[in-house]
C-alpha positions, 0 to 999 in steps of 0.5 A, a space after each residue: 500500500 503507498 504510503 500517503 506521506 511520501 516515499 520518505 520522510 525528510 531527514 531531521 534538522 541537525 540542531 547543532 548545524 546553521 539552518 539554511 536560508 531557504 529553511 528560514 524562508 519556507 518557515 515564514 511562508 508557513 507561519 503566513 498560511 496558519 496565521 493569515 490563511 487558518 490553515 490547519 495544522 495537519 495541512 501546514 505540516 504536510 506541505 513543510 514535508 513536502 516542500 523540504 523533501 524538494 529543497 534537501 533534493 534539489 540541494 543533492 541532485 542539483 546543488 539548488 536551493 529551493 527558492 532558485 529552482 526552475 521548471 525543469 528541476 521541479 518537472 524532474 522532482 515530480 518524475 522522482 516521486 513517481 518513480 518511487 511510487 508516490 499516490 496521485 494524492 500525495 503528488 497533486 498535494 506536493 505540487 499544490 505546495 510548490 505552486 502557492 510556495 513559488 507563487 508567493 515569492 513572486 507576489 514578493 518580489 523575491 523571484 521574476 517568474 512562476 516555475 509551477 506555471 507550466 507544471 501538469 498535475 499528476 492524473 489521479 483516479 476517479 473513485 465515486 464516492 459510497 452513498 446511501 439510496 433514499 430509502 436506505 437512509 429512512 430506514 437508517 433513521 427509523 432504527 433508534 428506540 426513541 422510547 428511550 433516551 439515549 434513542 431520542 439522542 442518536 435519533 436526533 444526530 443522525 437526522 441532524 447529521 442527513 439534514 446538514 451534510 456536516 463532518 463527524 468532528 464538527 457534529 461531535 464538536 458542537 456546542 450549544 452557542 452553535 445552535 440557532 434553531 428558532 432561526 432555523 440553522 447552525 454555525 459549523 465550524 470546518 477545516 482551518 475553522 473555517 465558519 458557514 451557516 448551515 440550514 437545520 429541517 424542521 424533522 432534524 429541528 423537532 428531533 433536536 430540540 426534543 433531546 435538548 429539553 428531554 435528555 441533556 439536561 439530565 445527563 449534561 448537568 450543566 457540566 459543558 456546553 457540548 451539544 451531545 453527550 453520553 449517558 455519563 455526561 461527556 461529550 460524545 466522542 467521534 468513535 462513539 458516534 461511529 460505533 452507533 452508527 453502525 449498530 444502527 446500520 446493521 439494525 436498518 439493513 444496510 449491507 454496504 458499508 456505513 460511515 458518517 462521511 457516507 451520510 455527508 456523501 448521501 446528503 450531497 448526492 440526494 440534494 443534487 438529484 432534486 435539483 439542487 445548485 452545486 453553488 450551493 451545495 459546495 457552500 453548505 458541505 463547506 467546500 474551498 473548492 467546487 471541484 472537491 464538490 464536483 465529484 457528486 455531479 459524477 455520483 449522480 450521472 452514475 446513478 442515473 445510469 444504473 436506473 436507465 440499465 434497469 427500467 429502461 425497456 431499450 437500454 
């Protein structure tokens, strides 16, 4: 299996060595992406890896430093890491560094041209995203007991996590100055703490509102302001929620395998295929990028080719 990291780890820093000066330099541009960007750290720490992997290459293949490289050492770093069977991930996000590194330094002044400008981004494979159909999805929500409490709980996540396409971290990561719901929506914090507006139905609402004055209360004692909590009064965790699901999953005869991104997914896809705009569900999935949310557009063209196979008395 590849290694997502890269072929290889960049060497430690000596300490008791001079740091180079295009060590110095790349630092600043990555403190600039924390602070100025809200970058997370995991994404900071990776273009670090992927960036001083090419300075330690170019100082070693071609007696470069980072900041003098041109086109053609970055194409041939690029060939290096295929060679040493890198992912098409891996490569795309190590020119992604490289482009906002060198695009950087010449909105500086630091370097008259783009190196990146004609670089090819690696091809990367098509991989459609798992998606629940809308009737697997009514019998994922019926599954709790909400005759008890802790079923009046998991109901509420599961209809709130269909209705807002939100991730696993930002549905446990909930707290309570989050919640809007006479205004109908909640504030949902993403990557780099990124915040949106997202619309909460009136079933995921009602379900909502009904664990706040019923069961959390009981069970939160005022403790926290963590929206869920777990019979002990803790925040629920992520592998809390993953082991519920699926149980749930199991419980409602779901045969393919379940995750809370595969209901993020199902949300996306189910929303397209009624008609709504990509804008918009780029915007409530808290995508940077549309074509991050383009991939549903490919989802729903599949789909609607497997009903086409199976109705269709020509197909």
């Amino acid at each position: 299996m590849t290694n997502e990291a890269g072929p290889a780890a960049p060497a430690p820093p000596d300490r008791s060595a001079p740091v180079a000066p295009w060590r110095r330099r790349l630092e600043l541009w990555l403190e600039a992406l924390a602070v100025e960007r809200g970058l997370s750290p995991r994404t900071v720490d990776a273009y670090r890896s992927d960036l001083v992997r090419l300075g330690q290459w170019l100082e070693s293949e071609r007696g470069l430093q980072l900041e003098r490289a041109d086109g053609r050492a970055l194409a041939e770093h690029l060939r290096w890491l295929h060679r040493r069977e890198i992912s098409p991930r891996s490569a795309a996000r190590a020119l992604a560094a490289m482009r906002g590194y060198f695009r950087a330094l010449v909105e500086e002044g630091e370097r008259a041209g783009d190196p990146t400008e004609h670089l090819a981004a690696p091809r990367r494979s098509l991989r459609l995203p798992k998606v629940l159909d809308e009737l697997e999805v009514v019998r994922l929500l019926e599954a709790p007991d909400t005759s008890e409490p802790r079923g009046v709980r998991d109901k509420a996540m599961l209809e709130l996590l269909y209705a807002t396409g939100l991730r696993v971290s930002e549905l446990v990561g909930l707290r309570i100055a989050q919640l809007e719901l006479r205004g109908g929506y909640l504030i949902a914090f993403g990557k780099g703490s990124k915040e949106r507006v997202v619309p909460v139905g009136e079933a995921a609402e009602r379900w909502l509102g009904r664990y706040l004055r019923e069961v959390r209360p009981a069970w939160a004692r005022g403790r926290h302001d963590a929206v869920f909590v777990s019979r002990r009064g803790g925040a629920l965790t992520r592998q809390g929620f993953w082991k519920l699901l699926k149980a749930y999953g199991r419980a409602a005869g779901v045969t393919r395998s379940l995750s809370p991104h595969v209901l993020r997914h199902s949300f996306a896809t189910h929303l397209l295929e009624h008609g709504a705009d990509l804008r918009a569900v780029q915007s409530l999935l808290g995508h940077a990028d549309i074509s991050t949310t383009e991939i549903y557009t490919h989802v729903h063209r599949e789909r609607l080719r497997g009903i086409y196979d199976r109705f269709h008395p020509r197909a």
